[in-house]
PDB file with one MODEL, atoms N, CA, C and O in Angstrom:
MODEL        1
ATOM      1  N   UNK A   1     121.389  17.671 216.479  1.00  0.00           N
ATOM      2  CA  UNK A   1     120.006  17.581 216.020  1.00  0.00           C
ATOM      3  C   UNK A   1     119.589  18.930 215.446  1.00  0.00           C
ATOM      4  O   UNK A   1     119.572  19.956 216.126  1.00  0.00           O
ATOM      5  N   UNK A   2     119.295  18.881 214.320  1.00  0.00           N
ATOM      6  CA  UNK A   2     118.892  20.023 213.481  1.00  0.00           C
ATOM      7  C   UNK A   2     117.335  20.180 213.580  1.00  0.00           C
ATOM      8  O   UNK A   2     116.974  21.328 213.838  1.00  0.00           O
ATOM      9  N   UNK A   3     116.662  19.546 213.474  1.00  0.00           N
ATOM     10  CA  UNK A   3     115.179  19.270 213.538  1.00  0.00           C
ATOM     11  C   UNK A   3     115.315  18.236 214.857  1.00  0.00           C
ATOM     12  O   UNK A   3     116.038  17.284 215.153  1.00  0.00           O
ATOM     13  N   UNK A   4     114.026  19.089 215.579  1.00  0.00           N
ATOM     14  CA  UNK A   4     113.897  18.696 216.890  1.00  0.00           C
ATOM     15  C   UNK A   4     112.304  18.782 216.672  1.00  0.00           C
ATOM     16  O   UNK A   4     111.952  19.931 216.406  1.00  0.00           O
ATOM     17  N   UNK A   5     111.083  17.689 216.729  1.00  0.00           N
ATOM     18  CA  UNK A   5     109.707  18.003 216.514  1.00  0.00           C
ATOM     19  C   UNK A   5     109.752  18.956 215.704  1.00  0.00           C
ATOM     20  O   UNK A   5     109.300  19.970 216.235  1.00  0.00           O
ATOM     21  N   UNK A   6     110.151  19.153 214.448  1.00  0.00           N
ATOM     22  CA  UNK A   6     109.548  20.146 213.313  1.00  0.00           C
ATOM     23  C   UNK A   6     110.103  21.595 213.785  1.00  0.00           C
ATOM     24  O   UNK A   6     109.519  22.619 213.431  1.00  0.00           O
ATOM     25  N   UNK A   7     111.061  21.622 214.462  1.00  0.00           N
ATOM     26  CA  UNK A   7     111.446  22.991 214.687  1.00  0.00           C
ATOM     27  C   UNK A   7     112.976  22.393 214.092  1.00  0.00           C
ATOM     28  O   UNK A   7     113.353  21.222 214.103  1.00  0.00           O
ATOM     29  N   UNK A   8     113.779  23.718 213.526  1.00  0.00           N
ATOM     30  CA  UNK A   8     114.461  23.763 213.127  1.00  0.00           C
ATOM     31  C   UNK A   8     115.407  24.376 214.107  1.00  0.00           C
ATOM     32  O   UNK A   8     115.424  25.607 214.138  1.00  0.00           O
ATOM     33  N   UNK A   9     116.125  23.780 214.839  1.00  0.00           N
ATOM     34  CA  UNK A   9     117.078  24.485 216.289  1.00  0.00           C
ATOM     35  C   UNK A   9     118.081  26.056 215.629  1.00  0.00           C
ATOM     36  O   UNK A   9     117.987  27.146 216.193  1.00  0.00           O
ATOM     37  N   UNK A  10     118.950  25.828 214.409  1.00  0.00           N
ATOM     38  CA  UNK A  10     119.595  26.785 214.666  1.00  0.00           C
ATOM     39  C   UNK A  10     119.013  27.969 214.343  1.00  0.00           C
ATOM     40  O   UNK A  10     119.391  29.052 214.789  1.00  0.00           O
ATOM     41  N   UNK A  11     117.553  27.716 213.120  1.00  0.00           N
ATOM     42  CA  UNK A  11     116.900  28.982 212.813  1.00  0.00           C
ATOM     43  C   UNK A  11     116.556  29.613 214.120  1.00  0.00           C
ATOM     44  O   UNK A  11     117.063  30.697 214.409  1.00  0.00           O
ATOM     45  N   UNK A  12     115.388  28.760 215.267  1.00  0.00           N
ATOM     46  CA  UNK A  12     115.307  29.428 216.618  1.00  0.00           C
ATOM     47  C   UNK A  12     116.289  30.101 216.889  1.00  0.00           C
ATOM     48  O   UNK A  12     116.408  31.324 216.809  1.00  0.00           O
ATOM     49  N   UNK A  13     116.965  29.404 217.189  1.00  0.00           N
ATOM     50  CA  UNK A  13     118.847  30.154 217.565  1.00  0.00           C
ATOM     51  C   UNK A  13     119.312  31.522 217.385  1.00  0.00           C
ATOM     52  O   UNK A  13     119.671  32.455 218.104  1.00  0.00           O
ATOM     53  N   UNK A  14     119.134  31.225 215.875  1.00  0.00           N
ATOM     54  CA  UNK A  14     118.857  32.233 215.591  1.00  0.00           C
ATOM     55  C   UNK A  14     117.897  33.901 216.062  1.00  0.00           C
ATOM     56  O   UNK A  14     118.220  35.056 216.343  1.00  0.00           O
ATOM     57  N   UNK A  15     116.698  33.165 215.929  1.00  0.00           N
ATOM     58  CA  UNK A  15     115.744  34.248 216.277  1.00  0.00           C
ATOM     59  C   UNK A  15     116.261  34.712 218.232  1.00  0.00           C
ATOM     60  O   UNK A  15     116.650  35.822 218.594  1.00  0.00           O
ATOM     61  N   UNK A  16     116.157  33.987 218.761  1.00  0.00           N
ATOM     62  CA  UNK A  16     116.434  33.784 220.361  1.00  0.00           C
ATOM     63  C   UNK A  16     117.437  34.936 219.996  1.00  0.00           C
ATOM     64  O   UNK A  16     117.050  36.102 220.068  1.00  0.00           O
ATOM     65  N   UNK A  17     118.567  34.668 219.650  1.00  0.00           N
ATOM     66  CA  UNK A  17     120.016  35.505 219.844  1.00  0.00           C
ATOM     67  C   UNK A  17     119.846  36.822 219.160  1.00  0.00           C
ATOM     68  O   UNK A  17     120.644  37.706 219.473  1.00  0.00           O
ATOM     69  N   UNK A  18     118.809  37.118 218.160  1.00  0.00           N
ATOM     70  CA  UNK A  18     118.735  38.724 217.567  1.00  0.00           C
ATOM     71  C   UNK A  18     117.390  39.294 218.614  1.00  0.00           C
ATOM     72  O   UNK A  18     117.086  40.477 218.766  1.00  0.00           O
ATOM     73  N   UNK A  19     116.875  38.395 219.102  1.00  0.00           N
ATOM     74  CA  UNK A  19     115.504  38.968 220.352  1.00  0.00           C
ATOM     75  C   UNK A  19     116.598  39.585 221.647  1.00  0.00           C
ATOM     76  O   UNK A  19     116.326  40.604 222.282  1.00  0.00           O
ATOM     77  N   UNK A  20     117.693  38.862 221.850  1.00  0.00           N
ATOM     78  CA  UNK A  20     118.237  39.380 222.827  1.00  0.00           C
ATOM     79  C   UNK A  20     119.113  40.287 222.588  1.00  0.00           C
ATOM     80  O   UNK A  20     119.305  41.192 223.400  1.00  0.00           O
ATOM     81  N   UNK A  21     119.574  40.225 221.800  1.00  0.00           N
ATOM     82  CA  UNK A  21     120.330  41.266 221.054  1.00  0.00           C
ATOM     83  C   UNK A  21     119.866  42.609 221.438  1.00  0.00           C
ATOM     84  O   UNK A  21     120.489  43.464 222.067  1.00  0.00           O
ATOM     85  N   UNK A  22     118.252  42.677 220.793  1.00  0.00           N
ATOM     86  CA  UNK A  22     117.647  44.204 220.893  1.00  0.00           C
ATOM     87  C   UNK A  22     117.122  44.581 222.167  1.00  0.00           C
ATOM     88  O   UNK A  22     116.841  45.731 222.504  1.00  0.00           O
ATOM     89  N   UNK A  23     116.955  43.100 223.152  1.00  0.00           N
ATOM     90  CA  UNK A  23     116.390  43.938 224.503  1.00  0.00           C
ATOM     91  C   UNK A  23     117.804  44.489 224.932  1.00  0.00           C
ATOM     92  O   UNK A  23     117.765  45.602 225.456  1.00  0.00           O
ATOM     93  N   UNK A  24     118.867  43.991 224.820  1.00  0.00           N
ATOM     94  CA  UNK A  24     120.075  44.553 225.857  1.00  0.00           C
ATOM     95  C   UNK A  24     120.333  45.849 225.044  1.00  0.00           C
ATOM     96  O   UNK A  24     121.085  46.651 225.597  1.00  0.00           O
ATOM     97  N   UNK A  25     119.726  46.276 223.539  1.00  0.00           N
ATOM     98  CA  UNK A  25     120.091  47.701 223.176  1.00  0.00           C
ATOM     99  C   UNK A  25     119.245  48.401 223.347  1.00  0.00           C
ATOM    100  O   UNK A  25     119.621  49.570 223.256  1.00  0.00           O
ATOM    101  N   UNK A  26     117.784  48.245 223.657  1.00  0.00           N
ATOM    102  CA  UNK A  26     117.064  48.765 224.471  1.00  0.00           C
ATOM    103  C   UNK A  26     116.715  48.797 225.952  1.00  0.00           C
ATOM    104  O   UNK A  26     115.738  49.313 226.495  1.00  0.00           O
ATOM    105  N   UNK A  27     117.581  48.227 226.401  1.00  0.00           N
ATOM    106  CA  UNK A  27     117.884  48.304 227.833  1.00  0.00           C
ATOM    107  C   UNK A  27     119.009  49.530 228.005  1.00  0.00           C
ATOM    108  O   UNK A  27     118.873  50.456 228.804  1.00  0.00           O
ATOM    109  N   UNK A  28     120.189  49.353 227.070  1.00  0.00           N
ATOM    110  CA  UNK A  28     120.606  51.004 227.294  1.00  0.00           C
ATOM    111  C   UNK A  28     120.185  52.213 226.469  1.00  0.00           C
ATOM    112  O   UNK A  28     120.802  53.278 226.458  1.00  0.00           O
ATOM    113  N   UNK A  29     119.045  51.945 225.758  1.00  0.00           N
ATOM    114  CA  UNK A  29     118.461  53.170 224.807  1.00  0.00           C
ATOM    115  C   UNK A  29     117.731  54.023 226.259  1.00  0.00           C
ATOM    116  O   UNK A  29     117.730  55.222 226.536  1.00  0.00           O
ATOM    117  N   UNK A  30     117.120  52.783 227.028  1.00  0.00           N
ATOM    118  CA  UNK A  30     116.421  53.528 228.228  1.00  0.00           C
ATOM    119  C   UNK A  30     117.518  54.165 229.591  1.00  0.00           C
ATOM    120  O   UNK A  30     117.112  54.908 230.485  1.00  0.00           O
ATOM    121  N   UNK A  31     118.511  53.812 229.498  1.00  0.00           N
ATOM    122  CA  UNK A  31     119.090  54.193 230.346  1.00  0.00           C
ATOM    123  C   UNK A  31     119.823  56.217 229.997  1.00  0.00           C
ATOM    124  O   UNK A  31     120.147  57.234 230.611  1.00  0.00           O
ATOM    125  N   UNK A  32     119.678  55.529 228.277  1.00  0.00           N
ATOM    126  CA  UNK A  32     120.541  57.134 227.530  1.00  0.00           C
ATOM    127  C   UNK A  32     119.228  58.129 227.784  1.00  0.00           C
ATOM    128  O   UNK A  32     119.540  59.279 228.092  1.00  0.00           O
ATOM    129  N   UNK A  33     118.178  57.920 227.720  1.00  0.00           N
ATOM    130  CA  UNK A  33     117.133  58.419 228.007  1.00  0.00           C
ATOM    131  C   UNK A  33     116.783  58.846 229.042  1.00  0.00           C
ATOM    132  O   UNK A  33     116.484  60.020 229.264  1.00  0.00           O
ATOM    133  N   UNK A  34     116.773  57.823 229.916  1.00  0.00           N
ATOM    134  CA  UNK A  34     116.917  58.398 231.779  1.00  0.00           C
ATOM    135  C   UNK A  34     117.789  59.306 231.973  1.00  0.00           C
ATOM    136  O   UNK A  34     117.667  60.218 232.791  1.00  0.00           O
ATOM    137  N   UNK A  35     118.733  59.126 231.238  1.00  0.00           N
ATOM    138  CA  UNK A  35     120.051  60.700 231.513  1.00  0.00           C
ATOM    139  C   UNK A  35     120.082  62.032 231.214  1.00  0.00           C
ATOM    140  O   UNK A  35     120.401  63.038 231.849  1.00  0.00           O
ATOM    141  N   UNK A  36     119.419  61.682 229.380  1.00  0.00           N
ATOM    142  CA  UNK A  36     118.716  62.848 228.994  1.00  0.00           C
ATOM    143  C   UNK A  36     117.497  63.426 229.984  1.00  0.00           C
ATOM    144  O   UNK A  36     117.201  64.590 229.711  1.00  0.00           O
ATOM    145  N   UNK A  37     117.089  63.110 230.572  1.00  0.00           N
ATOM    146  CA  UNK A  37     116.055  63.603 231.400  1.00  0.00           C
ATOM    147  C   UNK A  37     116.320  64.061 232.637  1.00  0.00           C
ATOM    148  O   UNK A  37     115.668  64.916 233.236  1.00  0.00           O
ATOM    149  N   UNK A  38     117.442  63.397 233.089  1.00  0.00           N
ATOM    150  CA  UNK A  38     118.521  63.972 234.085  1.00  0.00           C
ATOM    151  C   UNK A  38     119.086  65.294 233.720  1.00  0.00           C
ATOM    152  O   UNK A  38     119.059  66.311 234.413  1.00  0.00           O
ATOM    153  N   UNK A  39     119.553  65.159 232.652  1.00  0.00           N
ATOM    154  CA  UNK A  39     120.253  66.169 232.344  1.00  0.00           C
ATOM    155  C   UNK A  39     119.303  67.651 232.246  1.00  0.00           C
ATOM    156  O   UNK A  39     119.818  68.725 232.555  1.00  0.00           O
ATOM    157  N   UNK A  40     117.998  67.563 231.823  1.00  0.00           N
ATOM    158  CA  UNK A  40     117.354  68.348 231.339  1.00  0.00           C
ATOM    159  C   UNK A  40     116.483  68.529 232.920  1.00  0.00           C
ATOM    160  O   UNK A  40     115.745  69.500 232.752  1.00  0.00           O
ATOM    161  N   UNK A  41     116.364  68.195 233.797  1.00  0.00           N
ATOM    162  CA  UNK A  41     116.128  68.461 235.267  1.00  0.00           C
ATOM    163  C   UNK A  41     117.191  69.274 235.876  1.00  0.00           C
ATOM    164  O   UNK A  41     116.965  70.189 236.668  1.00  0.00           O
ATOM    165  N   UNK A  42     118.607  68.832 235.394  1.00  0.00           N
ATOM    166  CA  UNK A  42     119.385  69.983 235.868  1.00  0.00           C
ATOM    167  C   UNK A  42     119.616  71.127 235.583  1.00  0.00           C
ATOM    168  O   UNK A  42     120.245  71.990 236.195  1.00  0.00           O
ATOM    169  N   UNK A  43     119.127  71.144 234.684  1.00  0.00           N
ATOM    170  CA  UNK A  43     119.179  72.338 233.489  1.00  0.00           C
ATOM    171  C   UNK A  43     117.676  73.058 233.867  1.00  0.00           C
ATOM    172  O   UNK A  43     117.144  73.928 233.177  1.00  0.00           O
ATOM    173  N   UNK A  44     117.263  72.635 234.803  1.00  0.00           N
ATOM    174  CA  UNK A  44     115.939  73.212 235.387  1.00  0.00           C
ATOM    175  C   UNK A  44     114.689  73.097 234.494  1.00  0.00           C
ATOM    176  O   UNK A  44     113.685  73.734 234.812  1.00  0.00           O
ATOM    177  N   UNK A  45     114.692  72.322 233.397  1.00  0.00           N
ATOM    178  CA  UNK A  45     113.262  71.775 233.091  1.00  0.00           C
ATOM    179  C   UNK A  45     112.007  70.922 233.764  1.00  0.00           C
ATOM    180  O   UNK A  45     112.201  70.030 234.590  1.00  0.00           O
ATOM    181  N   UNK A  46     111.373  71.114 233.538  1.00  0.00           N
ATOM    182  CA  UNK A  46     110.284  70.200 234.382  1.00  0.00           C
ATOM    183  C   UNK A  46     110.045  68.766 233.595  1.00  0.00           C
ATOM    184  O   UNK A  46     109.306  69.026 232.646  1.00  0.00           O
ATOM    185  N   UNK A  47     110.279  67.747 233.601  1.00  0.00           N
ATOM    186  CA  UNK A  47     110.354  66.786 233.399  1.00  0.00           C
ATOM    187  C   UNK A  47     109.081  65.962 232.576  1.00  0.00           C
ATOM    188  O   UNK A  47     108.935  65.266 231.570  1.00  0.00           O
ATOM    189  N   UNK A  48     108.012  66.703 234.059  1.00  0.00           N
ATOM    190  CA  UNK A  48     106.437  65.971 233.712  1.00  0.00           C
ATOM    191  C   UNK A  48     106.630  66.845 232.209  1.00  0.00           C
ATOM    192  O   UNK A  48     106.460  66.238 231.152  1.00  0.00           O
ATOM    193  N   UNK A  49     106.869  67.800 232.212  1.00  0.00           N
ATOM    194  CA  UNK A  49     105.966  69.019 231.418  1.00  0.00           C
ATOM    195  C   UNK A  49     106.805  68.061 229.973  1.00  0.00           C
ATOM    196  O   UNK A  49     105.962  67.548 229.237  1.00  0.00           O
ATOM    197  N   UNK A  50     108.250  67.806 229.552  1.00  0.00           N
ATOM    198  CA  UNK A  50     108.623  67.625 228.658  1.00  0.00           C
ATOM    199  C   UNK A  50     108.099  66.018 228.488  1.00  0.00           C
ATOM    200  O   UNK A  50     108.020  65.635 227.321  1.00  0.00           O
ATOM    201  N   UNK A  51     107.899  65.481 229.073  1.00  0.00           N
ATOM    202  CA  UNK A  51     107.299  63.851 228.811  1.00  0.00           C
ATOM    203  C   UNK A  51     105.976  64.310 228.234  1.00  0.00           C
ATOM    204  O   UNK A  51     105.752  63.661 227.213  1.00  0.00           O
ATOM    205  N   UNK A  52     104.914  65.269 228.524  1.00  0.00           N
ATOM    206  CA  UNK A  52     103.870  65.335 228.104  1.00  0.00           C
ATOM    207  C   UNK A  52     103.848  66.267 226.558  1.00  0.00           C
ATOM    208  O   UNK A  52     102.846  66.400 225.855  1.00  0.00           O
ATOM    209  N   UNK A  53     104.918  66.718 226.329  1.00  0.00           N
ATOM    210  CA  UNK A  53     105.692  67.090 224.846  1.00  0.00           C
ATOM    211  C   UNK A  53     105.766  66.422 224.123  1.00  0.00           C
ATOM    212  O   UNK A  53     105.270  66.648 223.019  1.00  0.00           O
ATOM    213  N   UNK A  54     106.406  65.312 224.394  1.00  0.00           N
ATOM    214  CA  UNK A  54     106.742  64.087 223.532  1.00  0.00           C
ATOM    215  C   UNK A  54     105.505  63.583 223.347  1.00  0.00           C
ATOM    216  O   UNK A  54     105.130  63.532 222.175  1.00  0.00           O
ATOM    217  N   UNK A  55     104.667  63.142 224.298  1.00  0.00           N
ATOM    218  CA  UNK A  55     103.556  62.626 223.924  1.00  0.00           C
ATOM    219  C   UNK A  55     102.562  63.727 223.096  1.00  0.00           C
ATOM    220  O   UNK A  55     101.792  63.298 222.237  1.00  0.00           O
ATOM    221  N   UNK A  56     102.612  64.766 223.323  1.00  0.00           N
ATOM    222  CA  UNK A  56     101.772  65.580 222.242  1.00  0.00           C
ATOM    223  C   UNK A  56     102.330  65.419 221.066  1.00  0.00           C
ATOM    224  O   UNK A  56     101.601  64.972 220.181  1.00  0.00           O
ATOM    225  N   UNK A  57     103.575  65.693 220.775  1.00  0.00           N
ATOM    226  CA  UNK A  57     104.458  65.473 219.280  1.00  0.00           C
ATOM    227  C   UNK A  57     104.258  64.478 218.687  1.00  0.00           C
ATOM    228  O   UNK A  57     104.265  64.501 217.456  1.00  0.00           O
ATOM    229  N   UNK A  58     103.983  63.131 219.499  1.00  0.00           N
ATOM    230  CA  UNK A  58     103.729  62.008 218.578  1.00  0.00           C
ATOM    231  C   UNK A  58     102.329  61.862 218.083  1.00  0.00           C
ATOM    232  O   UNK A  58     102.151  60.947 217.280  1.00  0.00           O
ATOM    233  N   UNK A  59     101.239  62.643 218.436  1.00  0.00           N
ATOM    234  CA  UNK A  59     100.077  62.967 218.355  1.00  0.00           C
ATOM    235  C   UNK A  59      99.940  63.429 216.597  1.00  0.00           C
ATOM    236  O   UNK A  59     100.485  64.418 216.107  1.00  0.00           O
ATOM    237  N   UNK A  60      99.285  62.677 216.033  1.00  0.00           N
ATOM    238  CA  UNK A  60      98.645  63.893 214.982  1.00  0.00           C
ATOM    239  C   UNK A  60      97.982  64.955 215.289  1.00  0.00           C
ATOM    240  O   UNK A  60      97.148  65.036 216.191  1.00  0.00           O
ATOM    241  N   UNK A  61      98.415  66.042 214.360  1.00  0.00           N
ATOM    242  CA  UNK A  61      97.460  67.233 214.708  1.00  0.00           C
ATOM    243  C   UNK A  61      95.964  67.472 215.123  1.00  0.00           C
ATOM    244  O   UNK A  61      95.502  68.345 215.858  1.00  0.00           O
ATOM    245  N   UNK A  62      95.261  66.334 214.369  1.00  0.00           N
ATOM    246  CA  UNK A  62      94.322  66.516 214.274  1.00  0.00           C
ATOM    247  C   UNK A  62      93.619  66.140 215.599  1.00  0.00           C
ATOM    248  O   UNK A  62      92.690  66.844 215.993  1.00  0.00           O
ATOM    249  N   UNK A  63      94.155  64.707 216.529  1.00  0.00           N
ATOM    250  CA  UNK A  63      94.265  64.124 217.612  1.00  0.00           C
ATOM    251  C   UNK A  63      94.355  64.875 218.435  1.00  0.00           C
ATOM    252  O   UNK A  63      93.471  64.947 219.289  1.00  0.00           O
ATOM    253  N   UNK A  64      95.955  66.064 218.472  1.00  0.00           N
ATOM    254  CA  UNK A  64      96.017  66.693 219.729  1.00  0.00           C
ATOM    255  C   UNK A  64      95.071  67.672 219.661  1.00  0.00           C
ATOM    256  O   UNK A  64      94.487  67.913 220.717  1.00  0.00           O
ATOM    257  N   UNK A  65      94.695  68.448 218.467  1.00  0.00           N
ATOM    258  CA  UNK A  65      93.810  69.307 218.737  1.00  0.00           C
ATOM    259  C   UNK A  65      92.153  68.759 219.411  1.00  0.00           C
ATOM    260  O   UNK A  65      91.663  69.380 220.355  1.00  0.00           O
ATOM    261  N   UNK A  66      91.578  67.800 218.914  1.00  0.00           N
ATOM    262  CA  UNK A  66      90.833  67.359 219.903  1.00  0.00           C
ATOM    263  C   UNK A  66      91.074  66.914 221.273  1.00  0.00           C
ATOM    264  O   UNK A  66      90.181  66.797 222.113  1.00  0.00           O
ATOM    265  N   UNK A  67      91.908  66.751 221.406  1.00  0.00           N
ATOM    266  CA  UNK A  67      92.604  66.100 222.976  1.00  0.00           C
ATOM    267  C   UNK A  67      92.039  67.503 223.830  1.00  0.00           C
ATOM    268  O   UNK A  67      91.151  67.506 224.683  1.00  0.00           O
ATOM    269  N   UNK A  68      93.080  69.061 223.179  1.00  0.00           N
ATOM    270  CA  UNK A  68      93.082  69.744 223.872  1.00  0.00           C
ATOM    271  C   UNK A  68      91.975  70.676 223.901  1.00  0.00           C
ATOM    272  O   UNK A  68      92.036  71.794 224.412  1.00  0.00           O
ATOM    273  N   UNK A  69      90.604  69.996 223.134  1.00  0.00           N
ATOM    274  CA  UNK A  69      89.693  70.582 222.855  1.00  0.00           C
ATOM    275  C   UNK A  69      88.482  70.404 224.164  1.00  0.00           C
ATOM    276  O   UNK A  69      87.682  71.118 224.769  1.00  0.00           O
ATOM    277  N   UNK A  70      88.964  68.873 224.141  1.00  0.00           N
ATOM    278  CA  UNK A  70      87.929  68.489 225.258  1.00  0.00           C
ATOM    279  C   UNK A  70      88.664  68.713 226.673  1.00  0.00           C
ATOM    280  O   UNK A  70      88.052  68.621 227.737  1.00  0.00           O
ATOM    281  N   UNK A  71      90.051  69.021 226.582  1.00  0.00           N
ATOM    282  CA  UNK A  71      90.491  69.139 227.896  1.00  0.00           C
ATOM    283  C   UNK A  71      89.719  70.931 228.499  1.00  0.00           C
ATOM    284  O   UNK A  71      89.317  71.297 229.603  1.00  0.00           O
ATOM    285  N   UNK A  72      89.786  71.466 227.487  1.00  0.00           N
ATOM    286  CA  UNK A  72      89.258  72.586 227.373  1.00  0.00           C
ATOM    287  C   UNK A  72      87.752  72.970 228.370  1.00  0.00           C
ATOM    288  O   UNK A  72      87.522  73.758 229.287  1.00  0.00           O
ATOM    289  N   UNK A  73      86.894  71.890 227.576  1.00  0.00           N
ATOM    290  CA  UNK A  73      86.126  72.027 227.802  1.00  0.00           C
ATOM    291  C   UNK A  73      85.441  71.017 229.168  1.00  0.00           C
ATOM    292  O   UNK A  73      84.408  71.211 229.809  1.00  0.00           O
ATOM    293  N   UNK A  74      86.333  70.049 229.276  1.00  0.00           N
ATOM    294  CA  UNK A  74      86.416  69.624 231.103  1.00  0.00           C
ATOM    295  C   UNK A  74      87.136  70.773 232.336  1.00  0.00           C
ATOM    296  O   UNK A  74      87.022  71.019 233.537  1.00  0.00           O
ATOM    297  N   UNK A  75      87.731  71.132 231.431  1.00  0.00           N
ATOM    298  CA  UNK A  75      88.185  72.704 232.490  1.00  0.00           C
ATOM    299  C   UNK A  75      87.303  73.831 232.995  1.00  0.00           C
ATOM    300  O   UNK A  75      87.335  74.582 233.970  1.00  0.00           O
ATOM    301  N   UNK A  76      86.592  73.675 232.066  1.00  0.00           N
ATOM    302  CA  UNK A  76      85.602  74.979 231.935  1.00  0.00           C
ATOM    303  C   UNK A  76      83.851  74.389 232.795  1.00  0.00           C
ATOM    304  O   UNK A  76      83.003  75.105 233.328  1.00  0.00           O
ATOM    305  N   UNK A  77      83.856  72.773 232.602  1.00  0.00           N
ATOM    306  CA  UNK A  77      83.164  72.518 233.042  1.00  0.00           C
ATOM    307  C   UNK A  77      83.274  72.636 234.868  1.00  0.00           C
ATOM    308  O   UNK A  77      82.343  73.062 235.551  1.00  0.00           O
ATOM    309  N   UNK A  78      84.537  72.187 235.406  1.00  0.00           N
ATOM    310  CA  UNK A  78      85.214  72.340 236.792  1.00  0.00           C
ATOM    311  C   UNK A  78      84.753  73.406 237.041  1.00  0.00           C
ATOM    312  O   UNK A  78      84.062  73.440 238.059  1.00  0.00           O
ATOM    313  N   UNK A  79      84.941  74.873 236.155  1.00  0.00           N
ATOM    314  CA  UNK A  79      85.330  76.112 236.397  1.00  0.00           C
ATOM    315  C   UNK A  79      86.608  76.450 236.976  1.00  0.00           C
ATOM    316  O   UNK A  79      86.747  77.212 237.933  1.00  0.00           O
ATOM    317  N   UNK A  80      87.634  75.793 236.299  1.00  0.00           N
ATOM    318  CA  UNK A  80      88.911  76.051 236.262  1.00  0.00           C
ATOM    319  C   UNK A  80      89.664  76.864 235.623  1.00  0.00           C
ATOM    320  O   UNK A  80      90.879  76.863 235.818  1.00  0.00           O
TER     321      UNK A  80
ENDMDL
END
């Protein structure tokens, strides 16, 4: 049966088998990642500190500089 209620089985099939495809290569993209981070803990980096790198880097400039504008100025409000 090629058409099953207006679905076309092998196109699904299709789609199904390239969806799984990319979780099992992103299932070890995260694992190469967990290692890199391993690795860079042994190497005596701080971990939090480089995760919060990445997330600044993906930041536009313009973004992080407000980010760290108001962090600034919640610091100052603490008196920190």
């Amino acid at each position: 049966m090629a058409d099953v209620g207006g679905v076309a089985a092998e196109r699904l099939r299709a789609f199904v088998e390239r969806i799984e495809r990319l979780e099992e290569e992103k299932t070890a993209l995260v694992a190469d990642i967990r290692e890199v981070y391993s690795e860079a803990k042994g190497a005596g980096f701080d971990v939090k500190v480089l995760r919060q790198i990445l997330r600044l880097r993906k930041m536009d400039q313009t973004d992080r500089q407000r980010q760290e504008e108001l962090l600034d100025v919640y610091l100052r409000a603490l008196e920190m």
